[in-house]
HTML snippet that shows the backbone in 3Dmol.js (N, CA, C, O; Angstrom):
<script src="https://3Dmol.org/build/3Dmol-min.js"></script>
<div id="view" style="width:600px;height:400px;position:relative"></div>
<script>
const pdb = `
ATOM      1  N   UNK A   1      11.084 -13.168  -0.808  1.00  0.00           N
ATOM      2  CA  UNK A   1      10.838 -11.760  -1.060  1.00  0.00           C
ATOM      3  C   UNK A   1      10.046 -11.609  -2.357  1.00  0.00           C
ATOM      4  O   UNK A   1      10.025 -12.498  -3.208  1.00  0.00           O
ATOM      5  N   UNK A   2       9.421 -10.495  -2.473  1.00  0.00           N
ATOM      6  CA  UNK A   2       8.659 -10.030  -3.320  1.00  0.00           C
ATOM      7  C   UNK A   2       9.305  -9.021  -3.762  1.00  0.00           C
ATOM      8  O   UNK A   2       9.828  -8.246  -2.963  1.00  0.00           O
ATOM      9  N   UNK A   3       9.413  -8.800  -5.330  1.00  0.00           N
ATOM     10  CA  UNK A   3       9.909  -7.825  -6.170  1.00  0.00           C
ATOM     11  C   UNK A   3       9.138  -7.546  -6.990  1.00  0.00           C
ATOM     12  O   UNK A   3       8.801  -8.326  -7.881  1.00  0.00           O
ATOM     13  N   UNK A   4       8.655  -6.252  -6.840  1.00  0.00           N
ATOM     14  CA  UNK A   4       7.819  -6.033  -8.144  1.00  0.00           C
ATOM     15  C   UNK A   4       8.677  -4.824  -8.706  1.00  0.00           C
ATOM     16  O   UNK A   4       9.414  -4.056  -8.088  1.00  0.00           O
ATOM     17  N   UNK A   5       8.341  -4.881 -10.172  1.00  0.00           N
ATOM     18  CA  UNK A   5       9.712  -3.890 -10.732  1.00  0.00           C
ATOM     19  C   UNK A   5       8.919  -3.810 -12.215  1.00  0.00           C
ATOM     20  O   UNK A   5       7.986  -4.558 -12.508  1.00  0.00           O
ATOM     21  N   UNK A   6       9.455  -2.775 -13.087  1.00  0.00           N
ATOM     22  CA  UNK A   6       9.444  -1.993 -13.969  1.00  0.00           C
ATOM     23  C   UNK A   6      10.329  -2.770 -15.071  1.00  0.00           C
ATOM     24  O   UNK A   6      11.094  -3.594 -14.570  1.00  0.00           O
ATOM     25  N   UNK A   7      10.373  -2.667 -16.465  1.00  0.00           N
ATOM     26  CA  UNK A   7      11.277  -2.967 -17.401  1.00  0.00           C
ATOM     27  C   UNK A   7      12.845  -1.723 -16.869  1.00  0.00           C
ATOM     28  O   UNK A   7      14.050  -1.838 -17.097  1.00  0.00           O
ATOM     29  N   UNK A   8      12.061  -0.650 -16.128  1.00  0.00           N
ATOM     30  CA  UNK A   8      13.434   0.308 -16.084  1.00  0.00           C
ATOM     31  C   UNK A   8      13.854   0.224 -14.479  1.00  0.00           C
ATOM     32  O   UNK A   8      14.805   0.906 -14.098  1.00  0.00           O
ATOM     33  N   UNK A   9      13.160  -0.590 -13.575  1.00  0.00           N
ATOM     34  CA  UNK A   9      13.604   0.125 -12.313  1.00  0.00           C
ATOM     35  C   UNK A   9      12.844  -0.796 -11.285  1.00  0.00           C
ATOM     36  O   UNK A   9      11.645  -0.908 -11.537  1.00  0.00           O
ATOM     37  N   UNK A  10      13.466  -1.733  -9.762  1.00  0.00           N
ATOM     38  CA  UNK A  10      12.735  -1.788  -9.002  1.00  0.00           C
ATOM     39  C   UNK A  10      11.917  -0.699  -8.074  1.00  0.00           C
ATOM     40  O   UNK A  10      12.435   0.264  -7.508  1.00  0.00           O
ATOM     41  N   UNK A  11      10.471  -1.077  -8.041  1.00  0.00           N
ATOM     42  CA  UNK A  11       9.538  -0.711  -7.897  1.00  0.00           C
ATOM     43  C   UNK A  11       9.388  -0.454  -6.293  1.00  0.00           C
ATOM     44  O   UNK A  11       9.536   0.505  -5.536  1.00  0.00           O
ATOM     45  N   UNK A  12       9.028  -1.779  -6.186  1.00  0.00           N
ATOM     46  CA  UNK A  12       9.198  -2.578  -4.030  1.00  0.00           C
ATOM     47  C   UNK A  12       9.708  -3.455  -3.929  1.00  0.00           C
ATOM     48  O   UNK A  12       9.878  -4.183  -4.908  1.00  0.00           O
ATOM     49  N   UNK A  13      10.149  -3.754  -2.771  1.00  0.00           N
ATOM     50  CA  UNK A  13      10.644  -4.766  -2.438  1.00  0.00           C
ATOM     51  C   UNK A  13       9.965  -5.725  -0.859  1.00  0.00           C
ATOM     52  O   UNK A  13      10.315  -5.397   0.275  1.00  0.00           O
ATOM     53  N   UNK A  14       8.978  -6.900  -1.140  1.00  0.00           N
ATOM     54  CA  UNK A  14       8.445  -6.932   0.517  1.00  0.00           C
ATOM     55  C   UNK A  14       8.617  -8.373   0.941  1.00  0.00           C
ATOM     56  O   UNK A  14       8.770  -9.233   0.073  1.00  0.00           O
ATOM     57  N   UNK A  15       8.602  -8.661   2.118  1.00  0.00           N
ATOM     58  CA  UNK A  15       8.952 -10.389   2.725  1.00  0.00           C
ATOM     59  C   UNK A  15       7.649 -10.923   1.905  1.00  0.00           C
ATOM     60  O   UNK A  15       6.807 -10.131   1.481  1.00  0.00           O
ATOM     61  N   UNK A  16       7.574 -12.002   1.762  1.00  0.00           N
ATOM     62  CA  UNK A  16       6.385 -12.986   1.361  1.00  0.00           C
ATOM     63  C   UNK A  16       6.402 -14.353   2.070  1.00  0.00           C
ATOM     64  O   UNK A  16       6.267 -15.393   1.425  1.00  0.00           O
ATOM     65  N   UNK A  17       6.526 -14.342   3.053  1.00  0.00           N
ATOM     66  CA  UNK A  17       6.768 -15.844   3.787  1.00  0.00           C
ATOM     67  C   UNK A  17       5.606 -17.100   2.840  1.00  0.00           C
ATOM     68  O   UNK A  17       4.592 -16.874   2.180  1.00  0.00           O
ATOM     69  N   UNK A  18       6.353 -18.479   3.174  1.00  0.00           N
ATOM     70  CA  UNK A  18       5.813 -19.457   2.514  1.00  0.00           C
ATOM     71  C   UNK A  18       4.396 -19.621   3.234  1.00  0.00           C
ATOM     72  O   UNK A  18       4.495 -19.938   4.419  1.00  0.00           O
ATOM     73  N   UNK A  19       3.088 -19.466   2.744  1.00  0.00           N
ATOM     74  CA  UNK A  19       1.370 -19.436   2.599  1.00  0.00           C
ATOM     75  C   UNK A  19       0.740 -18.140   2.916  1.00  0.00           C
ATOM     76  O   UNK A  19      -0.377 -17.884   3.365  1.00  0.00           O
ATOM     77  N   UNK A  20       1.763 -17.356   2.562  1.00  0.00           N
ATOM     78  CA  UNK A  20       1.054 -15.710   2.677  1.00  0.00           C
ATOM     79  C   UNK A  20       0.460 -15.289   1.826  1.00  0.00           C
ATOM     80  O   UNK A  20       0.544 -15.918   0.770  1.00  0.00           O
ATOM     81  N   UNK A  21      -0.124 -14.461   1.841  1.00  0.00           N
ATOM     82  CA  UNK A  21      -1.509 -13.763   0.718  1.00  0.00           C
ATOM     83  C   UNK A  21      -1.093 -12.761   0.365  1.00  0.00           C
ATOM     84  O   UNK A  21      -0.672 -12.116   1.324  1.00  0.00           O
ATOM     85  N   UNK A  22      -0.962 -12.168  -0.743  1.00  0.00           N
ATOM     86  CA  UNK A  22      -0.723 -10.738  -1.115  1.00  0.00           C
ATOM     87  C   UNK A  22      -2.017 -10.432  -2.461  1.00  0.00           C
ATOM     88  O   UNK A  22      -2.636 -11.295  -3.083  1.00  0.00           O
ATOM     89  N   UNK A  23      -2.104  -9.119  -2.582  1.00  0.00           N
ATOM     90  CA  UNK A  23      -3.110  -9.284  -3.449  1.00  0.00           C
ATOM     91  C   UNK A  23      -2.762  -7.709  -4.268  1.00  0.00           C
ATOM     92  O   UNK A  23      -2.255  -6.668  -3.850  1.00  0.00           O
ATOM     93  N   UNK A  24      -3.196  -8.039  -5.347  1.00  0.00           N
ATOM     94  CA  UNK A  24      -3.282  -6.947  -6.116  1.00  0.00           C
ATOM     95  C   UNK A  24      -4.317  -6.144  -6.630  1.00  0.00           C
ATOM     96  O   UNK A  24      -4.888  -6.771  -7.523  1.00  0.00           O
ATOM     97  N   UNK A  25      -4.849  -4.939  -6.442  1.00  0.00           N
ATOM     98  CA  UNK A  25      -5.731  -3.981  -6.950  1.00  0.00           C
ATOM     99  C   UNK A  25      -5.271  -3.414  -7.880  1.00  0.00           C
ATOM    100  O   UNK A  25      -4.125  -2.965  -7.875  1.00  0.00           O
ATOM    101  N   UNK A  26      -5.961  -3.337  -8.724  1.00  0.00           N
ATOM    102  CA  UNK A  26      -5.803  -2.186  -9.695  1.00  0.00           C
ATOM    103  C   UNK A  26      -7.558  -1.577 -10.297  1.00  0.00           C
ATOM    104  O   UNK A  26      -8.596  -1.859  -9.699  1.00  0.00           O
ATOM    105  N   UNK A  27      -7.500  -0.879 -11.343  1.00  0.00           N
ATOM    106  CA  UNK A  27      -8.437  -0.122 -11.649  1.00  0.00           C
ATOM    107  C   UNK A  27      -8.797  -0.470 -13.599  1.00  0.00           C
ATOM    108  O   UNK A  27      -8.144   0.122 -14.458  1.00  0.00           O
ATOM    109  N   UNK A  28     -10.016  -1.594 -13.999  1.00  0.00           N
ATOM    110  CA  UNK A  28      -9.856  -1.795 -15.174  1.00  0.00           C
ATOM    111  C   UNK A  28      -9.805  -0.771 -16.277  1.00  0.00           C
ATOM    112  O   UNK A  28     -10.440   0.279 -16.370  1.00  0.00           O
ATOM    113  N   UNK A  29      -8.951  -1.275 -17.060  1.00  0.00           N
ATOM    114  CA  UNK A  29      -8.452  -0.203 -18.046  1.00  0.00           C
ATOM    115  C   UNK A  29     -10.255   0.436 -18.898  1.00  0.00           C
ATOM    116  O   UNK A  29     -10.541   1.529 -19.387  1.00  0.00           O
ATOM    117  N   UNK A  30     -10.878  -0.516 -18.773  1.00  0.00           N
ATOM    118  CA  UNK A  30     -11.758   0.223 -19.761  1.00  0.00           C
ATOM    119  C   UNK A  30     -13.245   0.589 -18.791  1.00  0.00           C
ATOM    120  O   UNK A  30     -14.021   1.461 -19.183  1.00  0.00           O
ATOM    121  N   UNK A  31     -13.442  -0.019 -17.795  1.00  0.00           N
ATOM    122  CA  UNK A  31     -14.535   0.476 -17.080  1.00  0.00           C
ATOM    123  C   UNK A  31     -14.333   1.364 -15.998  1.00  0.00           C
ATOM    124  O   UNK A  31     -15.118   2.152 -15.470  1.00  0.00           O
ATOM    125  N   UNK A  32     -12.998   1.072 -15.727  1.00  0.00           N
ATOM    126  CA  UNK A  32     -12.497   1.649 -14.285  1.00  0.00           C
ATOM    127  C   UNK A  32     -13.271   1.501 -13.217  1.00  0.00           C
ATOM    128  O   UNK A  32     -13.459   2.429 -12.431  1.00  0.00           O
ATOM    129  N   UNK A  33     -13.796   0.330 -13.076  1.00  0.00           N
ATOM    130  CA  UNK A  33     -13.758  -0.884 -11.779  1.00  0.00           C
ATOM    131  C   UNK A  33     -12.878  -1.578 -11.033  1.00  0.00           C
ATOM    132  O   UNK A  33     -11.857  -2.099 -11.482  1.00  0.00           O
ATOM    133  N   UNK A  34     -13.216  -1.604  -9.961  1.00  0.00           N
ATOM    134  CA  UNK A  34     -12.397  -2.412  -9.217  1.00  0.00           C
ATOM    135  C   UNK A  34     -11.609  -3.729  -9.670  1.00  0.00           C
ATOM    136  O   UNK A  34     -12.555  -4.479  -9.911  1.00  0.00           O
ATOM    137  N   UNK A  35     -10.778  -4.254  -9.858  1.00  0.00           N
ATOM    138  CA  UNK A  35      -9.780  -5.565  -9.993  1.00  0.00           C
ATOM    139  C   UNK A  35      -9.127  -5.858  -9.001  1.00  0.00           C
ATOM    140  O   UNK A  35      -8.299  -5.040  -8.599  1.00  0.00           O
ATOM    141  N   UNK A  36      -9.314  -7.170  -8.282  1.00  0.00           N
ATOM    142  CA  UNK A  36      -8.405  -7.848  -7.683  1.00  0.00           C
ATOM    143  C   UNK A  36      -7.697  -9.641  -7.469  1.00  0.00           C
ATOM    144  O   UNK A  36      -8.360 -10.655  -7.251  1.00  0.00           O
ATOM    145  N   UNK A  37      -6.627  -9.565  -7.580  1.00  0.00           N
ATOM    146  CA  UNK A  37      -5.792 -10.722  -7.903  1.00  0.00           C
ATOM    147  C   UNK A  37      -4.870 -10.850  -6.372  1.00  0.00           C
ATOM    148  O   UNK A  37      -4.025 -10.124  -5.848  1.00  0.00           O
ATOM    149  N   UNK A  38      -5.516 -12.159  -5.985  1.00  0.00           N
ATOM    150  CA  UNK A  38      -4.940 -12.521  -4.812  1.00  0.00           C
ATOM    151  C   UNK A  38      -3.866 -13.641  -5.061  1.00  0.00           C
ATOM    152  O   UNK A  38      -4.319 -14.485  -5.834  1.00  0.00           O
ATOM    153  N   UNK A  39      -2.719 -13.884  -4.692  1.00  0.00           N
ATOM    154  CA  UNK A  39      -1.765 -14.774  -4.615  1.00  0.00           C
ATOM    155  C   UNK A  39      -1.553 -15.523  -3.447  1.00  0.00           C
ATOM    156  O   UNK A  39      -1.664 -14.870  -2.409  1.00  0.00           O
ATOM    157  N   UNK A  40      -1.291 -16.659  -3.334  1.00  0.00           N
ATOM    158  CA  UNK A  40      -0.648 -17.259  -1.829  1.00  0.00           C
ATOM    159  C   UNK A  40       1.020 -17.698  -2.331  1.00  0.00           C
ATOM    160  O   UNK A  40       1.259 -18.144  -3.454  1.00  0.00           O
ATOM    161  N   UNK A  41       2.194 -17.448  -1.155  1.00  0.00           N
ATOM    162  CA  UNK A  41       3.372 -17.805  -1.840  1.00  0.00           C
ATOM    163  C   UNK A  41       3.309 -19.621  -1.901  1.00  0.00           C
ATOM    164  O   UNK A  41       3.447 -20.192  -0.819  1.00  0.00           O
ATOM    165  N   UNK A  42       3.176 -20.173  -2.710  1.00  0.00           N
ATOM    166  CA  UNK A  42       3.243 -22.251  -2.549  1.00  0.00           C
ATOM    167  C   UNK A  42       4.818 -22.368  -3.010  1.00  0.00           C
ATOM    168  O   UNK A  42       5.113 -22.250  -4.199  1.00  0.00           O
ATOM    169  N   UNK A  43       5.583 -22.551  -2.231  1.00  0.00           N
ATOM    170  CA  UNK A  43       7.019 -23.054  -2.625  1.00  0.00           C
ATOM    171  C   UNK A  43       7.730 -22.365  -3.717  1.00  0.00           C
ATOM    172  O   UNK A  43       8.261 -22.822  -4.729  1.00  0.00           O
ATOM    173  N   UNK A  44       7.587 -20.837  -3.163  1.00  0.00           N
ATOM    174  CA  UNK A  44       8.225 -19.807  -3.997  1.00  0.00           C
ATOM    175  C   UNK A  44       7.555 -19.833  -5.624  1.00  0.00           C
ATOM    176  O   UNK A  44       8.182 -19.559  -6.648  1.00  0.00           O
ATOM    177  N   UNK A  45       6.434 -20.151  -5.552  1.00  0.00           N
ATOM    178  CA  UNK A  45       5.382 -19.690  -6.687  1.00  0.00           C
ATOM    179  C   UNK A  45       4.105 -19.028  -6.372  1.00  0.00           C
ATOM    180  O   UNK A  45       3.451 -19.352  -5.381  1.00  0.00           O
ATOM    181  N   UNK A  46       3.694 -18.007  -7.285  1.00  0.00           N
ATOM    182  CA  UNK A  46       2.945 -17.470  -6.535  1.00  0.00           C
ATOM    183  C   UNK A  46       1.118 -17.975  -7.517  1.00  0.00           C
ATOM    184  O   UNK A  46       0.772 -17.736  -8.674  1.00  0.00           O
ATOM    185  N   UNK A  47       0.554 -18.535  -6.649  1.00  0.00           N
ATOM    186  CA  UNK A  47      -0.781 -19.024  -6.763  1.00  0.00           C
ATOM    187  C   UNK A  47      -1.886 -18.321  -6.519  1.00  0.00           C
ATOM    188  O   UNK A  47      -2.319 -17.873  -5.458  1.00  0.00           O
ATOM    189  N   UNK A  48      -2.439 -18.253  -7.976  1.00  0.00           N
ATOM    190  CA  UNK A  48      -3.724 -17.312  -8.180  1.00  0.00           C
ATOM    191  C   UNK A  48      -4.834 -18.180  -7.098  1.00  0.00           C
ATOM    192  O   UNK A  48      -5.291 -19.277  -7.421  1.00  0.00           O
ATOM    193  N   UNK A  49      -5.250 -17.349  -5.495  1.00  0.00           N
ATOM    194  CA  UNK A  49      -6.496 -18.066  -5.303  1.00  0.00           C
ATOM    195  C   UNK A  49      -7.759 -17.626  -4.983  1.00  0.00           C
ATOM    196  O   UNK A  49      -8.769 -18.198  -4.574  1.00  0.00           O
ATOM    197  N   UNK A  50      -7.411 -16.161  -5.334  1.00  0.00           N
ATOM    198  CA  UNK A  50      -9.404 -15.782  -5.690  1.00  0.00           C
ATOM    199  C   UNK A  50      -8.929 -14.318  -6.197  1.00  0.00           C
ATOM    200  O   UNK A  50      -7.971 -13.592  -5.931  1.00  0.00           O
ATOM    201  N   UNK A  51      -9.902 -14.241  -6.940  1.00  0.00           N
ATOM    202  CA  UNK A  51      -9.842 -12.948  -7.843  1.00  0.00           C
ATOM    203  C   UNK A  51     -11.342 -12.483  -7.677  1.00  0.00           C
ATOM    204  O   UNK A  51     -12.379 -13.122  -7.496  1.00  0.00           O
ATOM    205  N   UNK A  52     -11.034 -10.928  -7.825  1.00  0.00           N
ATOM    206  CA  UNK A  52     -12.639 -10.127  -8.045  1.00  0.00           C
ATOM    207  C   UNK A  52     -12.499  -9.255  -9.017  1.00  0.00           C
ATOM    208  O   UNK A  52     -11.659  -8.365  -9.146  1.00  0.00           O
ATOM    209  N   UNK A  53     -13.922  -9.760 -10.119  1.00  0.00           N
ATOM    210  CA  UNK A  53     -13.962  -8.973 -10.969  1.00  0.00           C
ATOM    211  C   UNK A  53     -15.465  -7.801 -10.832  1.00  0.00           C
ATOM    212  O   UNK A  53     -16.582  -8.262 -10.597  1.00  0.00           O
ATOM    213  N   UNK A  54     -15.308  -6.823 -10.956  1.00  0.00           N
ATOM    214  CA  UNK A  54     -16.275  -5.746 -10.440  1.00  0.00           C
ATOM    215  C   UNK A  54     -17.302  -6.237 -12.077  1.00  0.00           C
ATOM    216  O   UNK A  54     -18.447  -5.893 -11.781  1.00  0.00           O
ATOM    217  N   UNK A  55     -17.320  -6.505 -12.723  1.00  0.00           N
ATOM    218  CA  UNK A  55     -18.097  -6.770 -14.061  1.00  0.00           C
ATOM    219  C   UNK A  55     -18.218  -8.292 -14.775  1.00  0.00           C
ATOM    220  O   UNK A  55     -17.276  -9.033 -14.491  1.00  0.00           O
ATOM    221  N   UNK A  56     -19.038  -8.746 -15.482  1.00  0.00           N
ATOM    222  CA  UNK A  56     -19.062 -10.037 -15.940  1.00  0.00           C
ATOM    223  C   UNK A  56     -19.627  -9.905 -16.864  1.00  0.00           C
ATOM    224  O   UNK A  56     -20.746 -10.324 -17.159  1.00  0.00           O
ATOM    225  N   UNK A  57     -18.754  -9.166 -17.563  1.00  0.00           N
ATOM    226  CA  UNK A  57     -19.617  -8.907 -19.636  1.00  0.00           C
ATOM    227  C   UNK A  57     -18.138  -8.474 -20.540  1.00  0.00           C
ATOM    228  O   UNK A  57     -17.049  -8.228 -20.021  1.00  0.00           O
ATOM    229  N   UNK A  58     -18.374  -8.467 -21.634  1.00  0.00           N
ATOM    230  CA  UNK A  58     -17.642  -8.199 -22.319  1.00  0.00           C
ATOM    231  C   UNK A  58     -16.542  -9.274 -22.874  1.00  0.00           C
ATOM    232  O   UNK A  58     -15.505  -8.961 -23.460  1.00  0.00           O
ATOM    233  N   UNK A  59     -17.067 -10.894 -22.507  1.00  0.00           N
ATOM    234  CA  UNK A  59     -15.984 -11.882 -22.324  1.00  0.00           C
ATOM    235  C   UNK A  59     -15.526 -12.121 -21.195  1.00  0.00           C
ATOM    236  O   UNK A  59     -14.637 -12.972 -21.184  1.00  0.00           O
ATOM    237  N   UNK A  60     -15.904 -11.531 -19.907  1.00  0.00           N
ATOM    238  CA  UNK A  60     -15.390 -12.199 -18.759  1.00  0.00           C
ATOM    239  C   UNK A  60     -15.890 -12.719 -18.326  1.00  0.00           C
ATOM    240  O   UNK A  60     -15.978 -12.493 -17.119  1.00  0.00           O
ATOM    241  N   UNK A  61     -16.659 -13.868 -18.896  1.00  0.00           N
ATOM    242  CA  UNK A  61     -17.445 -14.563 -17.933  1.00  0.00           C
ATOM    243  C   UNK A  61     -16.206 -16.035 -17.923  1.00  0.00           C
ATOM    244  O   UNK A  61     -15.013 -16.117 -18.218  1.00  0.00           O
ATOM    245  N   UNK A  62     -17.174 -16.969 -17.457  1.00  0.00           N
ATOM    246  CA  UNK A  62     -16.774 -18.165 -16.915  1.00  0.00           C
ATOM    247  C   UNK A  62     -16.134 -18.415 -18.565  1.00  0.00           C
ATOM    248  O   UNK A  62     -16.293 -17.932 -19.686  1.00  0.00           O
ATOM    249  N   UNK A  63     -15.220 -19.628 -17.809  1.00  0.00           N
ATOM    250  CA  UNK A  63     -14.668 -20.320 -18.473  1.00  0.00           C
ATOM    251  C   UNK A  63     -13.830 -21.835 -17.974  1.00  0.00           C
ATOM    252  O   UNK A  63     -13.539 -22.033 -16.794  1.00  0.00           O
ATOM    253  N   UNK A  64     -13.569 -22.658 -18.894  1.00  0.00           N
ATOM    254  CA  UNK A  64     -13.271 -23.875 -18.433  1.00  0.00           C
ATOM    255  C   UNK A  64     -12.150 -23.870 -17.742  1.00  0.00           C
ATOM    256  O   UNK A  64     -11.322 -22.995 -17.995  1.00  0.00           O
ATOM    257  N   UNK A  65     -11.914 -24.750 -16.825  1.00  0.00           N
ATOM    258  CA  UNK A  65     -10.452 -24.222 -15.625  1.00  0.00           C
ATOM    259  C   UNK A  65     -10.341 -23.003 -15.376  1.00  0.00           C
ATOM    260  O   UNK A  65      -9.202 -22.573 -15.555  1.00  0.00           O
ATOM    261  N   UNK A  66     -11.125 -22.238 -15.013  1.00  0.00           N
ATOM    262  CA  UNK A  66     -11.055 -20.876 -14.592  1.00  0.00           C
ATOM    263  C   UNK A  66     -11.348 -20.461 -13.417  1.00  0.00           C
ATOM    264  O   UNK A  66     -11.307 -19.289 -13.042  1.00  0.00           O
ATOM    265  N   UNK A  67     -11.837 -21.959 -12.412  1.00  0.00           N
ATOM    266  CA  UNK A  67     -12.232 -21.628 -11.202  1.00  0.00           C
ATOM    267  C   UNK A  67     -13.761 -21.571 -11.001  1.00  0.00           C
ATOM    268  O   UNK A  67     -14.224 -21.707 -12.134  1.00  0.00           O
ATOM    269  N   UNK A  68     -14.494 -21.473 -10.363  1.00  0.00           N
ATOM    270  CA  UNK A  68     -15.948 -21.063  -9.759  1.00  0.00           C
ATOM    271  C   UNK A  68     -16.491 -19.704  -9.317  1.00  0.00           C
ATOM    272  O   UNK A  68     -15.829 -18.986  -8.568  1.00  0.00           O
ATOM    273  N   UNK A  69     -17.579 -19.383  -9.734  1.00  0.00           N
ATOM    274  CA  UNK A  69     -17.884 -17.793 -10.247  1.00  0.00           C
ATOM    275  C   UNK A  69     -18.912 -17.913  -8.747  1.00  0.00           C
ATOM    276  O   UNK A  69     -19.938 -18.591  -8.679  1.00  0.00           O
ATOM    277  N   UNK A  70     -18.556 -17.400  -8.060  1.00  0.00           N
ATOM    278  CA  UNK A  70     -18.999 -16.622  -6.559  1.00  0.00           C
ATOM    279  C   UNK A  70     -19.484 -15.170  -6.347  1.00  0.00           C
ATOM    280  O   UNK A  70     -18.632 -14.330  -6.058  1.00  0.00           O
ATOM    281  N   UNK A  71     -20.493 -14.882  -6.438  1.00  0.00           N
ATOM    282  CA  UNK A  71     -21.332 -13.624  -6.218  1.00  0.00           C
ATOM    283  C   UNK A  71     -20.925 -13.034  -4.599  1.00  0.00           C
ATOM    284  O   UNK A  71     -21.331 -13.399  -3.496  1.00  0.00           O
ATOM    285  N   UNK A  72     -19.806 -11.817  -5.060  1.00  0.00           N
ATOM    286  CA  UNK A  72     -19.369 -11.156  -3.650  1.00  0.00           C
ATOM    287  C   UNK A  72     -21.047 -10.586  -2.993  1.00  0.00           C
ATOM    288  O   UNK A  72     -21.956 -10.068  -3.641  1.00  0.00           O
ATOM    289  N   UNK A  73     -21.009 -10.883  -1.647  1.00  0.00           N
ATOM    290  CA  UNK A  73     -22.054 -10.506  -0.489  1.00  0.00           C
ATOM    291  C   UNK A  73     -22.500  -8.956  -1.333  1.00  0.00           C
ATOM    292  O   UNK A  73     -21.875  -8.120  -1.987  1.00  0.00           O
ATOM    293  N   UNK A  74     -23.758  -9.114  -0.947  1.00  0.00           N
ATOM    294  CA  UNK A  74     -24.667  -8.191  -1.113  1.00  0.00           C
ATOM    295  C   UNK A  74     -24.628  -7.899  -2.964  1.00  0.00           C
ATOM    296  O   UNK A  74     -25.005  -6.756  -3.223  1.00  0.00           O
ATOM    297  N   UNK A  75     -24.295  -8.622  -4.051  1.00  0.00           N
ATOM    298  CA  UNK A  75     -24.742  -8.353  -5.173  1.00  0.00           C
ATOM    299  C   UNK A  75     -25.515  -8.804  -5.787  1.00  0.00           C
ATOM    300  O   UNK A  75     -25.978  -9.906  -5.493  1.00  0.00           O
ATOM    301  N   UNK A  76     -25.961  -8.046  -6.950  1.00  0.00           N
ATOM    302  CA  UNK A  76     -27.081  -8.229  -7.123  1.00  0.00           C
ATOM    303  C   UNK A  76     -26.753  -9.394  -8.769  1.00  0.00           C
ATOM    304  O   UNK A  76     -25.758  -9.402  -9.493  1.00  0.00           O
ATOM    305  N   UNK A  77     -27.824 -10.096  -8.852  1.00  0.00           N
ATOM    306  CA  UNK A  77     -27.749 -11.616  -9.941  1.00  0.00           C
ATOM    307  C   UNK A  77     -29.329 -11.478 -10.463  1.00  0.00           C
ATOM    308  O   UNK A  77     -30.428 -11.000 -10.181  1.00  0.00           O
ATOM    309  N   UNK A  78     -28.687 -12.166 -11.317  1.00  0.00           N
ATOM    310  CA  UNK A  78     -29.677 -12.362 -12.275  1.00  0.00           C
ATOM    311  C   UNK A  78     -30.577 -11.392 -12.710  1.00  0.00           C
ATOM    312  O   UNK A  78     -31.418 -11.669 -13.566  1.00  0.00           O
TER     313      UNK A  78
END
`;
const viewer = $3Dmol.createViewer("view");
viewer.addModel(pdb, "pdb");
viewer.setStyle({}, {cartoon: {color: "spectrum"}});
viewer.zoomTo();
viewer.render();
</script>
């Protein structure tokens, strides 16, 4: 199971079977772009395995062990 909860209060509560995907959206605090953080459950841990960041400035760029920087379909580079 999945619990996501508050310092004051559970939040949800949802199944997460072992190699399921759940992912998280939210809205960045300072551009208010899109964010998303995908998890798979690996033996009741939950494993970051692809994230989208709507921006790549300000310090978010690459970094060492940070994974491989993949240009979502149809954006624009360079």
């Amino acid at each position: 199971m999945l619990l996501v909860s508050t310092p004051e209060a559970a939040v949800a509560l949802a199944p997460l079977p072992k190699g399921s995907e759940t992912c998280l959206h939210w809205a960045h605090s300072v551009t208010g772009g899109l964010v998303t953080d995908c998890f798979e459950n690996r033996d009741a841990q939950l494993v970051l395995t692809r994230s989208f960041l709507h921006d790549f400035s300000a310090g978010l760029g690459m970094h060492p062990q940070r994974g491989t920087l993949v240009a979502a379909p149809g954006a624009v580079t360079g």
